[in-house]
N, C-alpha and C positions, 0 to 999 in steps of 0.2 A: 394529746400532743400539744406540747407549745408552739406558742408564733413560732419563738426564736429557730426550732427547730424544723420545724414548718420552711422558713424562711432558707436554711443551711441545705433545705434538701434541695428545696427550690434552682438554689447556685449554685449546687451538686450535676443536678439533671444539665441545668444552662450551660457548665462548663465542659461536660462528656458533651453536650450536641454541639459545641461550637468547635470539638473537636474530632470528633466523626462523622459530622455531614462533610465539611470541606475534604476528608480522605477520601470520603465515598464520593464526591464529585470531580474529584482527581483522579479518575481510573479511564483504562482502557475500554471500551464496550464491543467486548468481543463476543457478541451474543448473534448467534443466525441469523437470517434474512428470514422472517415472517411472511411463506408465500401467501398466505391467503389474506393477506392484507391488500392484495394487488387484482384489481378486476381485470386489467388491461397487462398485456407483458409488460414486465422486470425491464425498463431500460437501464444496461448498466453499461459506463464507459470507463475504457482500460486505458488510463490516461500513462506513458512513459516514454521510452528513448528506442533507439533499434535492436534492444532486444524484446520489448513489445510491438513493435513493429515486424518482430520477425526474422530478422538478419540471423542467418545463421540457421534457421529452422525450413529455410523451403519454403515456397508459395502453400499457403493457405494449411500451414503447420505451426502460427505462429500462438504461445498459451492461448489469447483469446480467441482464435478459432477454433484453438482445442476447447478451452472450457465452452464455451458456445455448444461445442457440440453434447459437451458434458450434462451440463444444466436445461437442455430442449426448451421447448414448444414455449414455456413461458416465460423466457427470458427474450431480449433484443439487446445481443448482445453489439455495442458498437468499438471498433481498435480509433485509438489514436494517438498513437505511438508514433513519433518522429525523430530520427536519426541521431544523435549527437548532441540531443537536450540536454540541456543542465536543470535543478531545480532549482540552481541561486540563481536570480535576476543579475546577481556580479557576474557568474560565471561565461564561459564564451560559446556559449548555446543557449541564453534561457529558453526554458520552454513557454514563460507567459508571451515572450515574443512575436509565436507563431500560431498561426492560421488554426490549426488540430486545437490550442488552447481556446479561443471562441469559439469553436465548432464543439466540442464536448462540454462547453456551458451550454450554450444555444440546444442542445441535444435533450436540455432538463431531464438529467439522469436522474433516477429511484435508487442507484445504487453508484458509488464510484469507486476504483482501485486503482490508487496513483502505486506507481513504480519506478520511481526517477532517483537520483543521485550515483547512478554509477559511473557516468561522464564528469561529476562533479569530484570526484575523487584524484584526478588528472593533477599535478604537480600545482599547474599551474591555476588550475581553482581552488583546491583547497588549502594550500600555502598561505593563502592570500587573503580568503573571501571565505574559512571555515566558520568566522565568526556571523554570516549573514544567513547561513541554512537553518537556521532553528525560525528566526524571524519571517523567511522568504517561503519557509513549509507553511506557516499557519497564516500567512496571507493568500498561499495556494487555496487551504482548507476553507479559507472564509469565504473565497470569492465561491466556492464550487457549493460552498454549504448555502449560500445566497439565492441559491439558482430554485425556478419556481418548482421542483420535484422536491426540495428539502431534502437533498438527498444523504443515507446511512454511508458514512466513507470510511473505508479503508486505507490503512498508510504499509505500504511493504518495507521493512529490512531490503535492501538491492541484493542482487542475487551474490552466491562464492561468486570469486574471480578468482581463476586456479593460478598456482606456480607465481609467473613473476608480472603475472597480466600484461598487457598491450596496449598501447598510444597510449601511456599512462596510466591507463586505469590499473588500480590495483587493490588486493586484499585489506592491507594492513588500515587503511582511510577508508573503508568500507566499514570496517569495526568501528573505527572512531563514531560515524554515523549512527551506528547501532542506537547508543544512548539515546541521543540526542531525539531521533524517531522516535524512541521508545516514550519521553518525556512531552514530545508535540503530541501523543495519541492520549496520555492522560490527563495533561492540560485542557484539550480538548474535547475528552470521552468518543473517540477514534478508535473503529476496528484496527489491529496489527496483524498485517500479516508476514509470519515468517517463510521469505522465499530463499533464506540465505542457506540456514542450515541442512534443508531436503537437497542440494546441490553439493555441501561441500565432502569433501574429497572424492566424488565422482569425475575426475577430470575429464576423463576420456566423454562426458558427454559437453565439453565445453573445446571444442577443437582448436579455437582461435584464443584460449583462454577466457576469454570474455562473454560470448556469444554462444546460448544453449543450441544443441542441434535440436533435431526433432523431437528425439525420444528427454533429453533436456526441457524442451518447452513443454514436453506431457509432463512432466514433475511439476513446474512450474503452475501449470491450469491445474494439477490436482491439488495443490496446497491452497488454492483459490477457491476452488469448490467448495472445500474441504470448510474454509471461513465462512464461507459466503451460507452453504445450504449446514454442513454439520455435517455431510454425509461425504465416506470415501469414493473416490473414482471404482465407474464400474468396470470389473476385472472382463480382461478380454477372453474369447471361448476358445478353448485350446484346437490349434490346426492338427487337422485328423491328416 
């Protein structure tokens, strides 16, 4: 074989890897949670707005009590989830503003699953300030990826919002979001989790249209699960 050909394969090989590493480092990593990597339980924090928080599901119904209960013994599992959050820093709730956002760094999670932008969907943030959530996500992501657990993070899709939604929120700028998530989580090689699609046209479990009830927020913790371990919610025993 000659140099010269030698050389043509050479720039051959160069220019296929200068064109598929950067694909392959642009992707989602949607790959499980490796429990045995974990001596000590799974801290994981369910960072979002008041439908992690619960609103709508009942005391001690809300997904992360559900998946908590899903995931057992080696998981710690912690909520903090605060009412009316936005995830733009423009918007008129940010969530970096409040207490729950240092407390779920400080918490040095192993595992995180943000669920925010359904507050940020409201006329009046996303009109205005759609241009700031792609930017305002991946300084989310930084600061949480910072934290001394190096924590595996997850980005969710915001859940359906049925019919014609409430105080604003609504379906149609939830889709817009879609992408945009969709492109922070391969930017940064982020689990995705889809909590949109397990909800929509289920209305009837969304009674305020916004807000899952109980049996809603089990959809919810199972499609978490479902990321997070690979494995489906355990089916309940039928009443005799």
């Amino acid at each position: 074989m000659t140099m010269s050909k030698i050389t043509r394969r050479l720039l051959l090989a160069l220019l296929v890897a200068s064109v598929v590493l950067p694909a392959a480092a642009m992707a989602a990593d949607n790959t499980p949670i490796d429990i045995g990597k974990y001596t000590e339980p799974i801290k994981l924090a369910c960072v979002g707005d008041s439908i992690t928080a619960g609103v709508g599901a009942g005391r001690g119904r809300s997904w992360p009590d559900q998946v908590r209960g899903m995931l057992g013994e080696k998981w710690n599992v912690k909520n903090f989830g605060v009412s009316a959050k936005t995830l733009m820093n423009s918007g008129d709730g940010p969530y970096q503003k409040v207490g729950a956002f240092k407390a779920a760094k400080d918490f040095a999670p192993d595992v995180v699953v943000i669920m925010l932008g359904t507050n940020d969907t409201k006329p009046q943030n996303w009109r205005y300030f759609k241009k700031d959530f792609e930017a305002d996500y991946k300084d989310m992501v930084k600061q949480f990826a910072e934290t001394p657990g190096k924590p595996r993070i997850f980005i969710c899709y915001p859940p359906y919002v049925a019919k014609n939604g409430n105080w604003g929120i609504n379906d149609p700028n939830v889709l817009e979001e879609i992408p945009v998530i969709t492109k922070v989580a391969k930017d940064m090689n982020l689990g995705i989790i889809d909590v949109h699609t397990p909800l929509k046209g289920k209305d009837s479990l969304l009674p305020d249209n916004v807000h899952p009830n109980a049996e809603g927020a089990k959809v919810l913790a199972a499609t978490v699960l479902k990321a997070l371990t690979g494995k489906a919610a355990p089916t309940e025993a039928p009443k005799e």
